[in-house]
N, C-alpha and C positions, 0 to 999 in steps of 0.2 A: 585189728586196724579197721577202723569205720571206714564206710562209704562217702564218699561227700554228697551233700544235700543234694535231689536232683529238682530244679526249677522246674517250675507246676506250669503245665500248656496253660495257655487260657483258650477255651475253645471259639472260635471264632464263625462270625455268623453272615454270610454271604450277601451282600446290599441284594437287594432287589430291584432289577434293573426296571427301568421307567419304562421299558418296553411291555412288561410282565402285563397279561392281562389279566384285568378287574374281577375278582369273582363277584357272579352274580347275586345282588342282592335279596331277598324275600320280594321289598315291596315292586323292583319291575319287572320280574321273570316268574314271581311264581315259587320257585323254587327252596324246599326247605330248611331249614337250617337247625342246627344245634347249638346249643351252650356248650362255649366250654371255658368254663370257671377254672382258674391259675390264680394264686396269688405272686407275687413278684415284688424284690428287694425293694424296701422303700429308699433307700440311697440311690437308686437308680433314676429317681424322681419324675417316670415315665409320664404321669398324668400332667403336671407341669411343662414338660419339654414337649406331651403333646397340642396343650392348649394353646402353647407359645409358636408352634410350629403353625397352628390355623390361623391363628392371631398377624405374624408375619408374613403368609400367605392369601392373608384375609378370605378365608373359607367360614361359610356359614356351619356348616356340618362336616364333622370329619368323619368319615367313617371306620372308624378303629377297627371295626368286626372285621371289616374287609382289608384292613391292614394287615392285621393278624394272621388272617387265612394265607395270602399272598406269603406274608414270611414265614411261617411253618410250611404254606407246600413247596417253597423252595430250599428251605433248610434240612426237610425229610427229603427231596427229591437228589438232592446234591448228596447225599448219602446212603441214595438206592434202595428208599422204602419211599 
C-alpha cells in the first residue's frame, strides 16, 4: 500500500520589520563590505518588482545591498545562526 503524497512546506521568510536597523553602508561609516553573488529564480521577477517598488515610493537610490543584508540577518537570526 502506498503512502499518500505528503504536501511540500514552502519555507517561509519573516518580513522585516520597519523597525530593523539599516546596516551600515561603505560610503558613511567606513565600514567594509563583501560580495555576495546569488543568482535567483527569474520568475520571481525580483529586479522588476524592485524598481517598481522605488518607482512607487519615488526613491532615487534603492539600496538592494542593504536590503539583502537586513533579510538574510534576520532570516539566519530567526533560526539561530
Amino acid at each position: 500500500m502506498r503512502r499518500p503524497a505528503r504536501a511540500r512546506r514552502t519555507p517561509t521568510v519573516p518580513a522585516v520589520p520597519r523597525t530593523s536597523p539599516r546596516p551600515p553602508s561603505s560610503s558613511t561609516s567606513g565600514s567594509s563590505r563583501e560580495s555576495l553573488d546569488s543568482s535567483v529564480p527569474a520568475a520571481l521577477k525580483l529586479k522588476k518588482r524592485i524598481k517598481r517598488f522605488a518607482l512607487d515610493n519615488e526613491l532615487d537610490h534603492l539600496p538592494t545591498g542593504d536590503i539583502v543584508s537586513v533579510a538574510l540577518d534576520e532570516w539566519l537570526t530567526a533560526r539561530g545562526f
